[in-house]
C-alpha positions as a printed Julia matrix, in Angstrom:
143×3 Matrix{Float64}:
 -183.39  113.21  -123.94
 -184.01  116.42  -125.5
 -184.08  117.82  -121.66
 -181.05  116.76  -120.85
 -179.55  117.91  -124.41
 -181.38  121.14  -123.69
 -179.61  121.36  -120.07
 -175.86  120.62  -121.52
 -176.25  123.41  -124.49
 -177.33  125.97  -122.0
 -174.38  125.1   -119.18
 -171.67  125.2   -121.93
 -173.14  128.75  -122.78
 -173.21  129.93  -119.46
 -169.42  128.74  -119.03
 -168.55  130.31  -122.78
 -170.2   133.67  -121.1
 -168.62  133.85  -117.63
 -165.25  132.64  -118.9
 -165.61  135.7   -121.99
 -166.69  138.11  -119.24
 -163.75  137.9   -117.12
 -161.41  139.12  -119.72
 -161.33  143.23  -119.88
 -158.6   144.36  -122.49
 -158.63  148.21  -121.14
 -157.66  146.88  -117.88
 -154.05  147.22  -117.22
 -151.82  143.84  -116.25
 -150.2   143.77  -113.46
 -147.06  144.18  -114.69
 -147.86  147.62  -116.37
 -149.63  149.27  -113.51
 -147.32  152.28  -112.65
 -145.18  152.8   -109.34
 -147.0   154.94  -106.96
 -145.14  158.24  -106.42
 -143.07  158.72  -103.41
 -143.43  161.62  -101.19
 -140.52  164.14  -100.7
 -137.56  162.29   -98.9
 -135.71  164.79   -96.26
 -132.16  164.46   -97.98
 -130.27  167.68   -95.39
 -130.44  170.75   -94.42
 -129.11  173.74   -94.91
 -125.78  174.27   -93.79
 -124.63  177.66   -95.09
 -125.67  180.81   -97.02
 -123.2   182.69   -98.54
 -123.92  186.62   -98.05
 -125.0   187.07  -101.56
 -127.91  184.39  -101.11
 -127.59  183.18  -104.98
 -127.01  179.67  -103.59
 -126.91  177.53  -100.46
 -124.24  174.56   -99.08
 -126.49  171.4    -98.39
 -125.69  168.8    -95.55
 -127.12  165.79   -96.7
 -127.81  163.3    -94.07
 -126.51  160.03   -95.85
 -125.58  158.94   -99.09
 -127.23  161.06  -101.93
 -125.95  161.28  -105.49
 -126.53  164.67  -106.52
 -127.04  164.87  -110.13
 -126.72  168.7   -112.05
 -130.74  170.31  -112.34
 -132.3   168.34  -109.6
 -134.66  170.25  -108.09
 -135.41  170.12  -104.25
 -137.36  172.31  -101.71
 -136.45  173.77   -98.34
 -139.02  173.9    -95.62
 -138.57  176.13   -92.47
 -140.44  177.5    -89.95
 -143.18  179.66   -90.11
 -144.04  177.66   -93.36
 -140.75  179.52   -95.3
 -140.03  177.88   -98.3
 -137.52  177.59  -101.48
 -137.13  175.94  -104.18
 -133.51  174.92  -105.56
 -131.46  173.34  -108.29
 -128.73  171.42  -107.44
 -125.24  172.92  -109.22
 -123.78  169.21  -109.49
 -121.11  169.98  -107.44
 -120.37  168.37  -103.96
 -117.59  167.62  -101.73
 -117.58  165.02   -99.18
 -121.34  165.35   -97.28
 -121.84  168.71   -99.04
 -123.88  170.11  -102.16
 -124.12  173.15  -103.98
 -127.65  174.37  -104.9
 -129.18  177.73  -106.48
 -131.82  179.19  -104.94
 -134.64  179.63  -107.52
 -137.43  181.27  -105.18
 -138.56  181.42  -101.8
 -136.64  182.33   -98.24
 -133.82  179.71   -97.06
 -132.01  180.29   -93.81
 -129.3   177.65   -92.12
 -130.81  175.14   -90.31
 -134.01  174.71   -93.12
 -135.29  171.21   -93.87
 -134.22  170.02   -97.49
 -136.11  167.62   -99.11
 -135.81  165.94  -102.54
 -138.42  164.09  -104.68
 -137.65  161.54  -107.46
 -139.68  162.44  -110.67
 -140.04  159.62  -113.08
 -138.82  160.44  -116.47
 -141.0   159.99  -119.83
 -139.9   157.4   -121.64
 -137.04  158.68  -124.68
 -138.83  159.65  -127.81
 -137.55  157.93  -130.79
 -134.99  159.68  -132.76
 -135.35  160.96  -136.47
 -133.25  158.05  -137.68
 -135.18  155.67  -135.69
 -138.43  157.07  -137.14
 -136.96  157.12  -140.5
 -135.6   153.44  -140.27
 -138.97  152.29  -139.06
 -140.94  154.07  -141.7
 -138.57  152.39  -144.58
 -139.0   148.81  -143.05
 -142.79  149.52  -142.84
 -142.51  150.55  -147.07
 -140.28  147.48  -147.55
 -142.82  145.15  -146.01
 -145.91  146.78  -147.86
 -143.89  146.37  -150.95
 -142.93  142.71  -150.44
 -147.05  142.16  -149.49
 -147.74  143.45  -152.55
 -145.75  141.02  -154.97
C-alpha cells in the first residue's frame, strides 16, 4: 500500500514539474512577435534630372502613395548610389524627390523601404491624467 501511495505522490510531482516547466514568461506570444522587415521594394526609376540636380522626377512602376519625407535610394550601375526624400508632390505616375547624397542619372533603379514607426509616446496630458488617477486610487486605498 505504501508502494503504491509512494508511486501516485511521485507521478503527480513529475506532472506538477513538466506541466510548470513548459511555461517561460520572457518568451514572447505569438501574437507579439514582431513582423520581419521587408527588403527594399523597387518602386521606379528615374525619369528626369533637372540641370540643377537638386531633385529628380520618379516613374513609379504601379500604384505608390508617396507621402512628404519618405526616404528612398537609387541604385545604378557601377554601384552609383543616392539617397532621396520624397517632396510629396506627384502627378499622375510621377514623384518629386530631393537628392540628399550620392550620384543619380535617368534610367537609375529606385527603391523604397517601409520603416515601422515607434509606437506614439504619451502626451503631457495623458501622463498627467494618468499620474492623478494613480493619486486618486492610492488615496481611496488608503481610507
Amino acid at each position: 500500500m505504501k508502494a503504491i501511495s509512494a508511486i501516485l505522490l511521485a507521478s503527480s510531482f513529475w506532472v506538477c514539474f513538466v506541466s510548470c516547466a513548459g511555461t517561460n514568461p520572457d518568451k514572447p506570444k505569438a501574437e507579439e512577435k514582431k513582423n520581419p522587415v521587408e527588403g527594399p521594394k523597387l518602386v521606379g526609376i528615374i525619369a528626369s534630372i533637372p540641370s540643377d540636380k537638386r531633385f529628380v522626377l520618379i516613374q513609379s512602376y504601379g500604384k505608390w502613395n508617396v507621402e512628404s519625407g519618405q526616404i528612398l535610394t537609387t541604385r545604378g550601375p557601377d554601384d552609383r548610389a543616392a539617397n532621396l526624400k520624397t517632396t510629396g508632390e506627384s502627378l499622375g505616375e510621377f514623384a518629386a524627390a530631393d537628392l540628399q547624397s550620392g550620384e543619380v542619372q535617368v534610367g537609375d533603379a529606385v527603391y523604397f523601404q517601409s520603416v515601422n514607426k515607434p509606437p506614439a509616446l504619451p502626451t503631457t496630458t495623458e501622463v498627467s491624467q494618468n499620474q492623478n488617477k494613480s493619486k486618486l486610487e492610492t488615496v481611496q486605498k488608503k481610507k
